[in-house]
N, C-alpha and C positions, 0 to 999 in steps of 0.2 A: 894269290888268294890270301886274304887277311886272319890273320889267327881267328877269330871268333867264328869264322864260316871252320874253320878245322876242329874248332872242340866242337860245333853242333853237331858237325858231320860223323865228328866220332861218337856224340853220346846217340844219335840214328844210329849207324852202325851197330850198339850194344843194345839196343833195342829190336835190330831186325835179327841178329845173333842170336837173343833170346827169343825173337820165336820159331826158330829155328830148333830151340833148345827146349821148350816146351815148357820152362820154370816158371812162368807165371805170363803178366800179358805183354805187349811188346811196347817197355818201355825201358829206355835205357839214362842215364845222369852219369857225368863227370863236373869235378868239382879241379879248378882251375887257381893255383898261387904262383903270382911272381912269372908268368909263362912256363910253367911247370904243372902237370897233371898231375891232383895228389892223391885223388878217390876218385873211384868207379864204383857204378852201383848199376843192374838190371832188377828188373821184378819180379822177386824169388815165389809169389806170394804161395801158390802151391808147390812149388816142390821142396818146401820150410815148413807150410804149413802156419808161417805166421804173417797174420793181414797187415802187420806195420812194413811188411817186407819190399815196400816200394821200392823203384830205382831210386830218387832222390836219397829215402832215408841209407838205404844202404852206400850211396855216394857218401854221405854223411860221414855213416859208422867210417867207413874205410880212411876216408881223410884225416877223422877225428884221431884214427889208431896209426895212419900212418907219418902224421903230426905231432902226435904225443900231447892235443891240444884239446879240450868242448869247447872253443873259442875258433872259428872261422874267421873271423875279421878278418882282411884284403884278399880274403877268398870272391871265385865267380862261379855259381852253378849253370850248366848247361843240361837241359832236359828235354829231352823229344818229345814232351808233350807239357799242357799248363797243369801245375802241380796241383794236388785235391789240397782239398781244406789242413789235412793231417800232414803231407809234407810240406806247405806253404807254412805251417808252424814249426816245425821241423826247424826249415829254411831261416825263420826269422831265431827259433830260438840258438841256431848256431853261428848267430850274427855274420850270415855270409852279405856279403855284401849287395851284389847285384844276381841278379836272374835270365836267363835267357829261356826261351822255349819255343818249342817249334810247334807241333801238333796244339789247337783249343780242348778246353774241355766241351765242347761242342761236338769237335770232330771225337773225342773220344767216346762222346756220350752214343754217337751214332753205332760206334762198335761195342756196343752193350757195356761200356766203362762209362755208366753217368753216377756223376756224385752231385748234380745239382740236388736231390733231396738232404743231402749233409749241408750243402752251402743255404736252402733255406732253412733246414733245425737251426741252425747257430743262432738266426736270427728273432727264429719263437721264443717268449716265454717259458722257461723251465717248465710248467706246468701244460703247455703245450705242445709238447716236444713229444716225438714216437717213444723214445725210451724215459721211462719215467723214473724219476731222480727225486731220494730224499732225506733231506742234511739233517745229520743224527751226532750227538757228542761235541758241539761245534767245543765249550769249553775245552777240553782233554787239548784237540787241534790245536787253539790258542796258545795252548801252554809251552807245545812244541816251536810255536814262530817265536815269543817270549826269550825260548833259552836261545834261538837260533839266534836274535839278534842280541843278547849277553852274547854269546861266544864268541872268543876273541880272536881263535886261530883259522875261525872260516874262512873256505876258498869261496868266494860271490861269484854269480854265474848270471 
């Protein structure tokens, strides 16, 4: 059996584990360095109480803390389903490298986990989006990316 069939099988596994566990819905991510598992995450989402609580992102956090890294790079995520819109940012903004997933958001959508209304907002117009948004102070903001790039000891991310 080839490693990439053994990390999916394992990030399945943390997904059927959780819903066995009842912490949120049945989805499970491991995040993969060098042939070495460095984060797991399941979908805490209720029993945390908080909706960032994906498996991905939580594969994320773990990896991130068990790395000492916010940088992913020659990382691989494995996830038992196609990530929503929020961990597919996630995903990119922890520069993991490559993706795998099993389950669609299709097939998810059928078990009342659709986020196709998230993946078309993205694409509306601010002004036509369900949650309405609106950019107040943008100066003051400025001022903060201004020092941010004078600073000289920034870590860039």
């Amino acid at each position: 059996m080839n490693d990439k069939k053994i990390y999916m099988e394992e990030a399945i596994q943390l997904a059927s584990q959780n819903l066995k566990l009842n912490q949120g819905g049945p989805f499970g991510a491991i995040i993969v360095k060098n042939g070495q598992v460095v984060g797991k995450g399941m979908n805490k989402v209720t029993a945390t109480n908080d909706p960032t609580a994906h498996a991905e992102v939580e594969a994320i956090r773990d990896a991130t803390k068990n790395l000492n890294t916010f940088n992913l790079e020659g990382c691989e995520i494995y996830a038992s389903c196609e990530p929503c819109p929020m961990c597919l940012g996630a995903i990119y903004w922890a520069r993991i490298d490559k993706l795998y997933y099993a389950g669609t958001k299709d097939d998810a959508a059928k078990a009342d986990f659709d986020d196709s209304m998230i993946y078309k907002e993205l694409c509306l117009p601010k002004e036509k989006r369900l949650i309405p948004s609106s950019q107040m102070m943008r100066e003051e903001a400025v001022k903060l990316f201004e020092e941010w790039i004078k600073t000289e000891n920034k870590i860039p991310y």
